[in-house]
C-alpha positions as CSV (number, residue, x, y, z in Angstrom):
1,X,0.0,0.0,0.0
2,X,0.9,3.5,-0.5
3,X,1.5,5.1,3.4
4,X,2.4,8.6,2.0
5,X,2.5,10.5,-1.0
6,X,3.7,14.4,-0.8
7,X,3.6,17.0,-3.5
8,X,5.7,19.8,-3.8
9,X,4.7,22.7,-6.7
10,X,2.1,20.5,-8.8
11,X,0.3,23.8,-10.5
12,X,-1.7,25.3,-8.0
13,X,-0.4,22.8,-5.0
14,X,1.9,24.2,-3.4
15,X,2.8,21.5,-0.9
16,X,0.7,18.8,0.1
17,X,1.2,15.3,2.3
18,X,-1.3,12.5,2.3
19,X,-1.3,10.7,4.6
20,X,-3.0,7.3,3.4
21,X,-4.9,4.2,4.9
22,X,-4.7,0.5,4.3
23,X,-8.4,1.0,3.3
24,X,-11.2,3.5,1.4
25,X,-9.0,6.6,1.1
26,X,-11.6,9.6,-0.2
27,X,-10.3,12.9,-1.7
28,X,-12.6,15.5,-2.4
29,X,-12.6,19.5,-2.6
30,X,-14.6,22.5,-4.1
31,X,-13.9,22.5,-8.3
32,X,-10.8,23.8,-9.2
33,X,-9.0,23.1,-5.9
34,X,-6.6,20.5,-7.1
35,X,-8.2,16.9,-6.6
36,X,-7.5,15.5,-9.9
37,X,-3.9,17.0,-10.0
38,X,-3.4,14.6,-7.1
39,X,-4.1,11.6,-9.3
40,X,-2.3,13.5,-11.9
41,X,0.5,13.0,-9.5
42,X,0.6,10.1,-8.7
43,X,0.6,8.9,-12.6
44,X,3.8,10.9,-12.9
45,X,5.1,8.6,-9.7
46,X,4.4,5.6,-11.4
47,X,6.0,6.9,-15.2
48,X,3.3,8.8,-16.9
49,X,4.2,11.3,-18.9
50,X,5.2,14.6,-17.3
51,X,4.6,18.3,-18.5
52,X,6.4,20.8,-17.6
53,X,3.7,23.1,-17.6
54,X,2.6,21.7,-14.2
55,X,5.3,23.3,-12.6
56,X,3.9,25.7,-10.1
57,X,4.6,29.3,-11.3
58,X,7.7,30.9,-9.9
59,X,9.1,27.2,-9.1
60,X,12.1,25.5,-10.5
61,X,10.4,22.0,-10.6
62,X,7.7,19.8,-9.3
63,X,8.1,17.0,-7.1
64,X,6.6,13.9,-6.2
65,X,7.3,11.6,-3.3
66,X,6.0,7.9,-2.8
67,X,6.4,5.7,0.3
68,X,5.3,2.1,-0.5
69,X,4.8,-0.8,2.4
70,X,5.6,-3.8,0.3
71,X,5.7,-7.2,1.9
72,X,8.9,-8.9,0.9
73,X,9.4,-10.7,-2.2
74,X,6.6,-9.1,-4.2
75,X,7.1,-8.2,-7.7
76,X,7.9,-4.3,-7.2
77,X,10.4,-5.0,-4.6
78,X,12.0,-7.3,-7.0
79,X,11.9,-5.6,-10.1
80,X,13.0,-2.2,-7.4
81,X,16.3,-4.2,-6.7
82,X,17.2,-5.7,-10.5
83,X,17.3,-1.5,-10.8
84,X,19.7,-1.5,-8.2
85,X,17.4,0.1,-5.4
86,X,17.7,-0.3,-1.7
87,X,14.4,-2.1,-0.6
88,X,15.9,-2.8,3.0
89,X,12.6,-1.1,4.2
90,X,9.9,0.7,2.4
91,X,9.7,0.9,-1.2
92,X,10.6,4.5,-2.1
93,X,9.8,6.5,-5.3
94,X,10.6,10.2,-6.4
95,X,9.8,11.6,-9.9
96,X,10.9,15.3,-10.1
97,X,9.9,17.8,-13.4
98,X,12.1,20.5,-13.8
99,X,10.4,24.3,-15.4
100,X,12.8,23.7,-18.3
101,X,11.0,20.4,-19.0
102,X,13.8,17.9,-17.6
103,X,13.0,14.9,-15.7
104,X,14.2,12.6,-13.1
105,X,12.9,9.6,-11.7
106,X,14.3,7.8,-8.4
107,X,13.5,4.1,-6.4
108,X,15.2,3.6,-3.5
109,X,17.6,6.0,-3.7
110,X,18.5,5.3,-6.7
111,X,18.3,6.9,-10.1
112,X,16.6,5.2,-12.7
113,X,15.0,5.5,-16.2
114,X,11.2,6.2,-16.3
115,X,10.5,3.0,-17.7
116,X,11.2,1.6,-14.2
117,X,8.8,3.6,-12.8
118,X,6.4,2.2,-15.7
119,X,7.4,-1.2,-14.7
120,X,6.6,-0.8,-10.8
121,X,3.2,0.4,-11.5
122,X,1.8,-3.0,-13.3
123,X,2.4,-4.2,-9.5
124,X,1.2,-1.3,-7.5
125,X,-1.5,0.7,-9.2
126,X,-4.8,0.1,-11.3
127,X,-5.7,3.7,-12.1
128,X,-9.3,4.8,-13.4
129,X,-10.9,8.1,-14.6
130,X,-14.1,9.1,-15.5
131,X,-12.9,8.7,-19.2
132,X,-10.4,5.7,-18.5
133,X,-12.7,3.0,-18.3
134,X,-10.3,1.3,-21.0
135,X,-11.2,-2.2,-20.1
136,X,-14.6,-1.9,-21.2
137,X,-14.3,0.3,-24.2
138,X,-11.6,-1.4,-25.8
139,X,-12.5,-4.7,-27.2
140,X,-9.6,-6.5,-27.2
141,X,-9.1,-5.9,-23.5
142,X,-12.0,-7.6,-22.6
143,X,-9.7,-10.9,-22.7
144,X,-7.3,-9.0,-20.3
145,X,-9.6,-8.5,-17.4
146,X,-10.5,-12.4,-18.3
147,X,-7.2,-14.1,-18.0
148,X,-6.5,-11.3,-14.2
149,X,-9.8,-12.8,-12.8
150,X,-8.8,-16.3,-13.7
151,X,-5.4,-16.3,-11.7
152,X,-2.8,-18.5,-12.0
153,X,-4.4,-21.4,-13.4
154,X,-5.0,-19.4,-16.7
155,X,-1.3,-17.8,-16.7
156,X,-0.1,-21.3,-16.4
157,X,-2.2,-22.2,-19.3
158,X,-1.4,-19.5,-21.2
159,X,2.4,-19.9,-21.1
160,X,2.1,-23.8,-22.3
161,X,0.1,-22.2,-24.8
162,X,2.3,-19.8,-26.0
163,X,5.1,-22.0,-25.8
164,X,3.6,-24.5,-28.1
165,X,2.1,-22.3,-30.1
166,X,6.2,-20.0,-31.0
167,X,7.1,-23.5,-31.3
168,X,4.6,-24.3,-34.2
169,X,5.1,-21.0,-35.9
170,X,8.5,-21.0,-35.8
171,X,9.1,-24.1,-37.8
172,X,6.1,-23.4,-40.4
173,X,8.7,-20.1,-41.1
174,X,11.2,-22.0,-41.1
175,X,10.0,-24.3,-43.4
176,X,8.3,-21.7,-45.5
177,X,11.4,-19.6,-45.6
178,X,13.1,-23.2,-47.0
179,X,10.5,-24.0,-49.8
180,X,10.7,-20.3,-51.1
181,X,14.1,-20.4,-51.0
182,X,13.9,-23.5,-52.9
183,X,14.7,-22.5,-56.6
184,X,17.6,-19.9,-55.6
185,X,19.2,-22.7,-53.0
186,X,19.6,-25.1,-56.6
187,X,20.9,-22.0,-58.3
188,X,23.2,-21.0,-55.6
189,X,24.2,-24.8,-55.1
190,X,24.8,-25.2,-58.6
191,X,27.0,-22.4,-58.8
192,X,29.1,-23.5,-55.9
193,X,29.7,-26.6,-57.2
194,X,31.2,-25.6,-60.5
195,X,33.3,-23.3,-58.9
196,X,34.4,-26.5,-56.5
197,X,34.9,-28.6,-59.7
198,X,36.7,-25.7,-61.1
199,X,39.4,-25.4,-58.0
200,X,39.6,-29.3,-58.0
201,X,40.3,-29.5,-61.7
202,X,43.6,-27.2,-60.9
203,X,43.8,-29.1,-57.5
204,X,46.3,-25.9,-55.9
205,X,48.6,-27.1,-53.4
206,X,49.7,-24.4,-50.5
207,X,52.8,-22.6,-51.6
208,X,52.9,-23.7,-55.5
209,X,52.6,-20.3,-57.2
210,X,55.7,-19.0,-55.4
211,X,57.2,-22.2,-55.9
212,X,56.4,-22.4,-59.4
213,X,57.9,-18.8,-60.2
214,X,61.2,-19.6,-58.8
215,X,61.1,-22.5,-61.4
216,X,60.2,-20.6,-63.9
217,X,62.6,-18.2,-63.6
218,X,65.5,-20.6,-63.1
219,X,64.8,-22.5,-66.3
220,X,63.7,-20.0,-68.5
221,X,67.3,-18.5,-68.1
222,X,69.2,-22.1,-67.6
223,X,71.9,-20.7,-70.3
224,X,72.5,-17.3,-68.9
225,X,73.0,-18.7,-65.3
226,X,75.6,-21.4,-66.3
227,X,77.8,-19.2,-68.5
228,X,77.8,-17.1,-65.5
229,X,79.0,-19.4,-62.9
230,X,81.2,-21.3,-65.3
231,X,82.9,-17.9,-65.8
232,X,82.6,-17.2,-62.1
233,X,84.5,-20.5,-61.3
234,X,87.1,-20.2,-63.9
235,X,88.1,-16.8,-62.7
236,X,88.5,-18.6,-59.2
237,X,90.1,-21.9,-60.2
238,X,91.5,-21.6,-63.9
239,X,89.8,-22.6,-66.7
240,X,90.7,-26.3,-68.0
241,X,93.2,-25.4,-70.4
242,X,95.4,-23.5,-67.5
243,X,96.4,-21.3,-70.9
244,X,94.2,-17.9,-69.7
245,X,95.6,-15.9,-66.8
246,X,96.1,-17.2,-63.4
247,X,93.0,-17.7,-61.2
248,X,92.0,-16.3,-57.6
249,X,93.9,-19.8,-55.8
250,X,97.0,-19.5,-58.4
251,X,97.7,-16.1,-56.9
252,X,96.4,-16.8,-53.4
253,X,98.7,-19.8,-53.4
254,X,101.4,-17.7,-54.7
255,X,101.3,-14.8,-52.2
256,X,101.6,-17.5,-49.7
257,X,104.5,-19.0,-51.2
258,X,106.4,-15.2,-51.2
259,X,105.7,-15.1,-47.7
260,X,106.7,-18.6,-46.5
261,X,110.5,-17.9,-46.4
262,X,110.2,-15.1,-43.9
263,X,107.6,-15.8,-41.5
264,X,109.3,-16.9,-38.5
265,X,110.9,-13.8,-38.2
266,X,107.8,-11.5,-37.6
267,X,104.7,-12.5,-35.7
268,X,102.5,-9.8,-37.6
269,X,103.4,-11.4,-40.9
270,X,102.6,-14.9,-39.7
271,X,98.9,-13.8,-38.2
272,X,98.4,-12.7,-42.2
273,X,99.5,-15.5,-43.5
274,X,96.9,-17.2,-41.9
275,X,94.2,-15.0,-43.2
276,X,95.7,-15.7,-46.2
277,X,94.9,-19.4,-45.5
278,X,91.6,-18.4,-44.3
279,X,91.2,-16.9,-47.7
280,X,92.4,-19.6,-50.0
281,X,90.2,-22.2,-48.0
282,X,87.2,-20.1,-48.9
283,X,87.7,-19.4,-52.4
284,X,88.1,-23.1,-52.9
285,X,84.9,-24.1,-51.4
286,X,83.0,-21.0,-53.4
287,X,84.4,-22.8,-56.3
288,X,83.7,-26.1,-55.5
289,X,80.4,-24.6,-54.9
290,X,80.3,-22.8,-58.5
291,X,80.9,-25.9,-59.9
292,X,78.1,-28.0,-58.3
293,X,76.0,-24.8,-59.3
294,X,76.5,-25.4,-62.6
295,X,76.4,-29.2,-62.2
296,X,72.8,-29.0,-61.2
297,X,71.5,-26.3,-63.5
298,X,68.9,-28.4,-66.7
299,X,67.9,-26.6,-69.8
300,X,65.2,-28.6,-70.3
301,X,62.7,-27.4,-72.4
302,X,60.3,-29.4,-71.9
303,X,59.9,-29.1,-67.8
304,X,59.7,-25.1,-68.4
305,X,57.1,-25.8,-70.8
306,X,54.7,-27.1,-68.2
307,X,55.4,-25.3,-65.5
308,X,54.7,-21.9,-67.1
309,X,51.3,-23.8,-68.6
310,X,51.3,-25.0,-64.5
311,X,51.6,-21.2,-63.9
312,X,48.8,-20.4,-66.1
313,X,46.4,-22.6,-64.5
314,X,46.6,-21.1,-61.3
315,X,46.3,-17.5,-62.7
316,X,43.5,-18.6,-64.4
317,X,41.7,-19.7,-61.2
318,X,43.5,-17.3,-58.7
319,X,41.9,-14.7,-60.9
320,X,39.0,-15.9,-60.3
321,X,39.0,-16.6,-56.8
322,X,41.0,-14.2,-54.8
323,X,44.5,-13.6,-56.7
324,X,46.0,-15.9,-54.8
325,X,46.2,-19.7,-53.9
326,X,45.6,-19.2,-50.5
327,X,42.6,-17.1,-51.2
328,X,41.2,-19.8,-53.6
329,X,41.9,-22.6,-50.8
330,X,39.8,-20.5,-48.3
331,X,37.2,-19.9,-51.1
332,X,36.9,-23.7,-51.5
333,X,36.7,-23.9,-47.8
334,X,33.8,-21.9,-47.9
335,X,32.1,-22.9,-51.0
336,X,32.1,-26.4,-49.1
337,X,30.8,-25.7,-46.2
338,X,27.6,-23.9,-47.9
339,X,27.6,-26.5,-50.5
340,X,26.9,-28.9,-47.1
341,X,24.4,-26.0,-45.5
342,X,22.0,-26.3,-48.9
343,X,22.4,-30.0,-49.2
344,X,21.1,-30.3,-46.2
345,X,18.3,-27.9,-46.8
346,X,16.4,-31.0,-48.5
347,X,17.1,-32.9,-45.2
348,X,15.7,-29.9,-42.7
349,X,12.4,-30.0,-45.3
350,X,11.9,-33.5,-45.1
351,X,12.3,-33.3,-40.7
352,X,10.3,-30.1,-40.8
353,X,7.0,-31.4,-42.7
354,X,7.6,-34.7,-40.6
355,X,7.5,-32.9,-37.1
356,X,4.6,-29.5,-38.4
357,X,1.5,-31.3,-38.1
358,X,2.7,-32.5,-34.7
359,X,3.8,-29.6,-33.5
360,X,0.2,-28.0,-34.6
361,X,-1.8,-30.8,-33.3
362,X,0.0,-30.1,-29.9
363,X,-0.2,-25.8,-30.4
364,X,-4.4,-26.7,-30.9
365,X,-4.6,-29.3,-27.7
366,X,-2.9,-26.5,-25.8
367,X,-5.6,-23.5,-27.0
368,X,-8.3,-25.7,-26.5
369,X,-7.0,-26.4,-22.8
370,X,-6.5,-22.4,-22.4
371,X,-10.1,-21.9,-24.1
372,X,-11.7,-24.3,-21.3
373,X,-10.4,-22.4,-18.8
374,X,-11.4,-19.1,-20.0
375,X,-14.9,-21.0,-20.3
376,X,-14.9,-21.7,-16.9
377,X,-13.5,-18.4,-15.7
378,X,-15.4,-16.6,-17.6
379,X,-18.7,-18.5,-16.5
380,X,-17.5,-17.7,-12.3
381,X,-16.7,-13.4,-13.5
382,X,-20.2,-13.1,-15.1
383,X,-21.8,-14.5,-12.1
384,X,-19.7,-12.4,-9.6
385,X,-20.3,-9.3,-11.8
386,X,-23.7,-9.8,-12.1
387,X,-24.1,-10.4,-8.4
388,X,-22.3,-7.0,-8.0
389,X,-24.4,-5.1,-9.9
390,X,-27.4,-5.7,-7.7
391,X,-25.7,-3.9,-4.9
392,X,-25.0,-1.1,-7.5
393,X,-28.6,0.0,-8.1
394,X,-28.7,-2.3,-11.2
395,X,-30.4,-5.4,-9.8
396,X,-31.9,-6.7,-12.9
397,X,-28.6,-6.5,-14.8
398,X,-26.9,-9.7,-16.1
399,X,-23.2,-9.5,-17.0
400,X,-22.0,-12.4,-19.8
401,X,-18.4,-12.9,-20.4
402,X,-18.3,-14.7,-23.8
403,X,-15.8,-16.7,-25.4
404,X,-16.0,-18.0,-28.8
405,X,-13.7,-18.8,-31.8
406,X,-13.5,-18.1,-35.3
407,X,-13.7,-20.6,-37.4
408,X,-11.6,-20.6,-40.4
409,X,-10.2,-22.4,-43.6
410,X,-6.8,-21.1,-44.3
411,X,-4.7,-23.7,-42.6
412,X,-1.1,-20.7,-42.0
413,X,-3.8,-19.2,-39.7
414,X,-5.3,-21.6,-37.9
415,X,-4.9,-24.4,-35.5
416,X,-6.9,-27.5,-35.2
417,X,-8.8,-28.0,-32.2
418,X,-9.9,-31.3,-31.2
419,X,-13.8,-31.2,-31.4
420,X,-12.6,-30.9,-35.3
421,X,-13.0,-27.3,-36.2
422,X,-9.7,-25.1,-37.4
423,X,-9.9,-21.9,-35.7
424,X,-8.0,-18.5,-36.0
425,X,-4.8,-18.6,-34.0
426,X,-2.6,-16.0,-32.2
427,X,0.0,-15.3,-29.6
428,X,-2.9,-14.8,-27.3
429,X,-5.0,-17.8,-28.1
430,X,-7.7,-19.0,-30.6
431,X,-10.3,-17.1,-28.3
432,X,-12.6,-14.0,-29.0
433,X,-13.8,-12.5,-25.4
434,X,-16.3,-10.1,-24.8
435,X,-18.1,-8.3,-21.9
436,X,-22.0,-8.5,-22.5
437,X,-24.4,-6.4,-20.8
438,X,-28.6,-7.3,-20.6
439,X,-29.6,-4.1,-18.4
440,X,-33.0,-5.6,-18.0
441,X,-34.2,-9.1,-18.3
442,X,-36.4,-9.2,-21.9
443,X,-33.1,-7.8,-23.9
444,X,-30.4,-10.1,-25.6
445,X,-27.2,-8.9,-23.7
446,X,-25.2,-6.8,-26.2
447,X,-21.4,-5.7,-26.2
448,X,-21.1,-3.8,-23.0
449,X,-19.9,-0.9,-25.3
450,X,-23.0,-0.3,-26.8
451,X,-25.1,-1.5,-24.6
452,X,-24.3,0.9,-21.1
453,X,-24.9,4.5,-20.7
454,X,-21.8,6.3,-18.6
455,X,-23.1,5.4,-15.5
456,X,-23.8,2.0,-16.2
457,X,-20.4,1.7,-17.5
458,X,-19.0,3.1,-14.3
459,X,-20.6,0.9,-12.3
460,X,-20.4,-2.3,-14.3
461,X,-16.2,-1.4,-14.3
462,X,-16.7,-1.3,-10.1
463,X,-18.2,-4.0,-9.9
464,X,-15.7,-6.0,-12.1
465,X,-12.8,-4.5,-9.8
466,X,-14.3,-5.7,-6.7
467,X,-14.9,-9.3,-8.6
468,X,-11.2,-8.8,-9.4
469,X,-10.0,-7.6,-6.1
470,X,-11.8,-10.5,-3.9
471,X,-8.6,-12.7,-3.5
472,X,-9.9,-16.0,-5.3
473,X,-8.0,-19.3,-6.8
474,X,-4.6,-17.9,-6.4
475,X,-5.7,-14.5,-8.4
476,X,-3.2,-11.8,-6.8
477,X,-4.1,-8.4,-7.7
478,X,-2.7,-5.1,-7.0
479,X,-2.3,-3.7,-3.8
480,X,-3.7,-0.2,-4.7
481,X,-6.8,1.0,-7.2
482,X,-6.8,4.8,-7.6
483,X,-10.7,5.7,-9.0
484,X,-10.9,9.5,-10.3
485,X,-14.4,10.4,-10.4
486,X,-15.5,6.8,-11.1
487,X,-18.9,7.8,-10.3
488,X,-19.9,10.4,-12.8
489,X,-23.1,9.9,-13.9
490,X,-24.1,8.2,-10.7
491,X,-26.4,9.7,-8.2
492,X,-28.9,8.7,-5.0
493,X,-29.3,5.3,-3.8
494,X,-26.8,4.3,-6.4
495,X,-24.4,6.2,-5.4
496,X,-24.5,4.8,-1.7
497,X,-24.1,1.2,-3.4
498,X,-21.2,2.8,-5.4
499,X,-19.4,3.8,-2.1
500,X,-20.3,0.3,-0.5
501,X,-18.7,-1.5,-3.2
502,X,-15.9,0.8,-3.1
503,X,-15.2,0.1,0.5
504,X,-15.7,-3.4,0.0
505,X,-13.0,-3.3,-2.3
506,X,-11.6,-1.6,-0.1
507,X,-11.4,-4.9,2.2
508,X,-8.8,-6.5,-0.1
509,X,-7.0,-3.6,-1.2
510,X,-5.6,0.0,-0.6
511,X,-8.7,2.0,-2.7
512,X,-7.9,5.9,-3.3
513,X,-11.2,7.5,-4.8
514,X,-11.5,11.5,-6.1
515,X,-15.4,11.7,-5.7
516,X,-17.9,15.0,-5.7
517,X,-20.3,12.7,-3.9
518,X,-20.9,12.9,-0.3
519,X,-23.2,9.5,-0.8
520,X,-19.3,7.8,-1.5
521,X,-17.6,9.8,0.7
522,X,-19.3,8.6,3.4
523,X,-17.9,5.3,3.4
524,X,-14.3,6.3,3.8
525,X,-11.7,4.9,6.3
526,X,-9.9,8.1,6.1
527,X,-11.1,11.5,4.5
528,X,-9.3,14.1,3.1
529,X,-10.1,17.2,1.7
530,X,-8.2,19.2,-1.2
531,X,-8.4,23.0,-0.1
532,X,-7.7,25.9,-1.8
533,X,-6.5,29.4,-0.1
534,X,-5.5,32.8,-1.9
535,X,-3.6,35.3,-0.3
536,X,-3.0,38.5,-2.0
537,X,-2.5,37.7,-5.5
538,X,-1.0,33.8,-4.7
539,X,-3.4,31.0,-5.1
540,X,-2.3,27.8,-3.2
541,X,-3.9,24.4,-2.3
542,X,-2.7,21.9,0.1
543,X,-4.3,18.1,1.4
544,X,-5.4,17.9,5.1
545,X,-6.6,14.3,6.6
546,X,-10.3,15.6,8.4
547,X,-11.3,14.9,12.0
548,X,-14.9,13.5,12.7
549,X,-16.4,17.4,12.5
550,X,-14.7,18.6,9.9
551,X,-15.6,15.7,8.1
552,X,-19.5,15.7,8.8
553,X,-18.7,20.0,7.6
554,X,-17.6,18.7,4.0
555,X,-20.2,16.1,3.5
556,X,-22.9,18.7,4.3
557,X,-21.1,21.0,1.6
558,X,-20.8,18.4,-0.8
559,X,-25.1,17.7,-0.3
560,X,-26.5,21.2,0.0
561,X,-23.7,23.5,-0.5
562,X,-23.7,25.0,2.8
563,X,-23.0,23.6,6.7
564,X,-26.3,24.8,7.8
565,X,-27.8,22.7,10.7
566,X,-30.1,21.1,8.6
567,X,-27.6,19.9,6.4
568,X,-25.3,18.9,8.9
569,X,-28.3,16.5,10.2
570,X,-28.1,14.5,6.9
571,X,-24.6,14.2,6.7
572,X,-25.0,12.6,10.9
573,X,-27.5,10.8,8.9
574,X,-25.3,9.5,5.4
575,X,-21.8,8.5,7.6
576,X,-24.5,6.5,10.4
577,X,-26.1,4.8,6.7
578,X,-22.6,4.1,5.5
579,X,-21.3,2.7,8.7
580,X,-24.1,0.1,9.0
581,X,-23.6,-1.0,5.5
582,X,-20.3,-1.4,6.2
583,X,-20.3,-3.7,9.1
């Protein structure tokens, strides 16, 4: 429940604290004095949208403070601590509107974006205006208020049902996705293949182009390279005739022979004799070397033939595929592995249509189970609604909560359900529900939309919330409903039942209700009064709780206008009425 709410510079409030009880909360006030903005503040605490034109002239910003009693474990707290809130004690939320138009939004302590505050309210707050009676006039929320009254035993149902039914739809995508993909799978698969049977034609090895170039470059020039070294190894060793001049070792040997005589007489000439040595030794092995050079070198015409045709191969398929052979190797790699994907394409088709009608069968066993308990629930709401209404000054009223399907042929659409028919599906269910209204006993109930005035519809939506609020089969509601001038159009004896109802809402749940009559207001646990007071040229209004006088004053104001002894009799006389139906 909501202990205390205080609001700080909401237009012409200028401060105000509410102090609130576990019960009937009542809030009323002359017109114009602020009551609504107080609902209007406590949307912005649980994420509506805020306006920056509701900041109090002459105020930086607006503020709005929420202290929640929350038992431990329940949904808000938890969703309050995944935002990283402190929930050690009461639930705490702050939503602040700065003049320039910039927001903020707290829990806990903690600053956090609006959505969280969105998030908290699904578990705190059902909040309804005199024009927000969106559960009745919006058809498709007439399966809404269905599946809250039916609890857990429907939400259970509902997720095996949903479940089942992403399962089903999933693989009818799938396999429709397959089948039209069908034609450009053989034209993409045909294509990789020939590219496949192209690179396997060539067969590239790793490393063969560069290989293959160094080939081609030694053979292609065989001739050149061996006059070269042959030249090279003459000029180190002598040519074979011994005729031209003397080689690299005929003067190396010779330098060494001029030295020989001498060296034991200087240690300086005998360290260059030995490079000398050094020398000699490795101009012999650079010509043995030359000479095994040329030993190996071919001019074989026929072996540079094919490798420059070798050579031409792989361009032609290197251009193709990458420039390179290692690019054409991973383009094979790839080609493969989607050549695999498609093949198996005919596979996943043939497992798909093999598991589909299965998978629908079981989707249509689970709607029909959801549908049966919709029946059922929807059966126990119209009886409890119905038995409402006849405390709510509509006593011949009968409230039917029908649930039907819609039968069709086209098979993508539908699901079989296992009396035989193929109804239309979707995430929600194969159902149709709708709220019916017979306001009197010889007329056909009609869609609740057409069939109630306003303050039929008001009352028809009170008594649903008190069907909804009455803790039954595991059905957990919220802890608080806010009702802003749920009773327009209501007046007399049915307003009395309207405050009756409201308070015995009020037995399950926090109820906060903005009301102009005194025939509801007499039923409250606590009273407060919005009040306005103007001094000089400042207009301000604030929020008092009212003692037993003051609040036997404002019911007399709200009858007749005035606090005249005659009217403060009937408002003795309206809170004695209320307390007896009460008890």
């Amino acid at each position: 429940m909501f202990a205390q709410i205080r609001i700080t510079n909401l237009g012409v409030i200028a401060e105000a604290t509410l102090d609130l009880h576990p019960g009937l909360n009542v809030l009323t006030g002359e017109t114009g004095a602020g009551k609504t903005l107080v609902v209007s503040g406590l949307g912005m605490l649980l994420g509506a949208r805020g306006d920056a034109g509701l900041v109090r002239t002459g105020a930086d910003r607006l503020t709005v403070e929420g202290i929640v009693e929350l038992p431990e474990g329940h949904p808000a707290m938890v969703r309050a601590a995944d935002a990283g809130a402190d929930v050690t004690d009461d639930l705490v939320l702050v939503r602040s509107i700065a003049a320039s138009g910039r927001g903020r939004a707290h829990v806990g302590g903690r600053t956090v974006p609006l959505g969280v505050l969105t998030d908290l309210s699904e578990h705190l707050v059902a909040v309804h205006g005199q024009a927000d009676q969106w559960r009745l006039r919006r058809p498709e929320e007439h399966r809404t208020v269905l599946d809250a009254y039916g609890g857990a035993p429907v939400a259970q149902a509902q997720a095996e049902y949903e479940s089942a039914f992403d399962e089903y739809r999933s693989a009818r995508a799938e396999l429709d996705d397959l089948r039209a993909q069908e034609r450009d799978r053989a034209e993409t698969l045909g294509l990789l293949e020939y590219q496949l049977a192209q690179i396997a034609e060539v067969d590239p090895q790793p490393g063969e182009d560069e290989e293959l170039r160094v080939e081609d470059d030694r053979l292609g020039h065989a001739t050149e390279l061996l006059t070269a070294a042959g030249s090279a190894h003459a000029a180190l060793s002598g040519d074979e005739s011994g005729l031209d001049a003397p080689s690299v070792l005929d003067l190396l040997g010779a330098a060494r022979h001029a030295v020989a005589p001498v060296l034991g007489n200087d240690a300086d000439l005998a360290a260059l004799d030995t490079r000398l040595g050094e020398i000699q030794a490795l101009a012999a092995d650079l010509a043995a070397d030359l000479a095994g050079y040329t030993s190996s070198l071919e001019t074989d015409p026929a072996r540079l033939a094919w490798v420059q045709q070798r050579r031409a191969d792989l361009g032609s398929v290197t251009a193709r595929y990458g420039g390179s052979v290692e690019a054409v190797l991973a383009h094979a790699r790839d080609a493969a592995t989607k050549v695999a994907a498609l093949q198996g394409a005919d596979d996943r088709i043939a497992v798909l249509e093999g598991d589909l009608e299965h998978l629908r069968l079981a989707a249509g066993k689970a709607a029909a189970a959801l549908s049966d308990l919709r029946a059922d629930s929807a059966a126990r709401l119209g009886a409890a609604v119905t038995a409402e209404l006849t405390h709510l000054a509509m006593p011949k009223a009968v409230v039917v909560v029908q649930v039907t399907q819609s039968e069709t042929t086209d098979d993508a659409d539908g699901l079989p359900l296992p009396d035989g028919r193929t109804v239309t599906a979707t995430k929600r269910g194969v159902d149709i529900v709708e709220i019916l209204l017979a306001a009197n006993p010889d007329t056909p109930p009609r869609s609740i939309i057409k069939a109630a005035s306003g303050g039929e519809l008001s009352r028809v939506m009170l008594a649903i919330e008190v069907a909804l609020g009455a803790p039954a089969d595991g059905v957990e509601g919220v802890p608080t409903f806010v009702f802003d001038e749920v009773d327009a159009g209501v007046g007399g004896a049915a307003a009395l039942d309207v405050g009756a109802r409201l308070a015995a809402l009020a037995q399950h749940a926090q109820v906060i209700v903005v009301t102009h009559l005194a025939q509801v207001a007499a039923h409250a646990d606590r009273h407060l009064i919005v009040h306005k007071e103007t001094s000089g040229d400042i207009t301000a209004s604030g929020v008092r709780t009212l003692d037993e006088d003051e609040r036997v004053a404002e019911l007399a104001r709200m009858m007749s206008g005035d606090d005249g002894a005659t009217a403060l009799k009937h408002a003795r006389e309206l809170l004695s009425s209320a307390s007896r139906r009460n008890r």
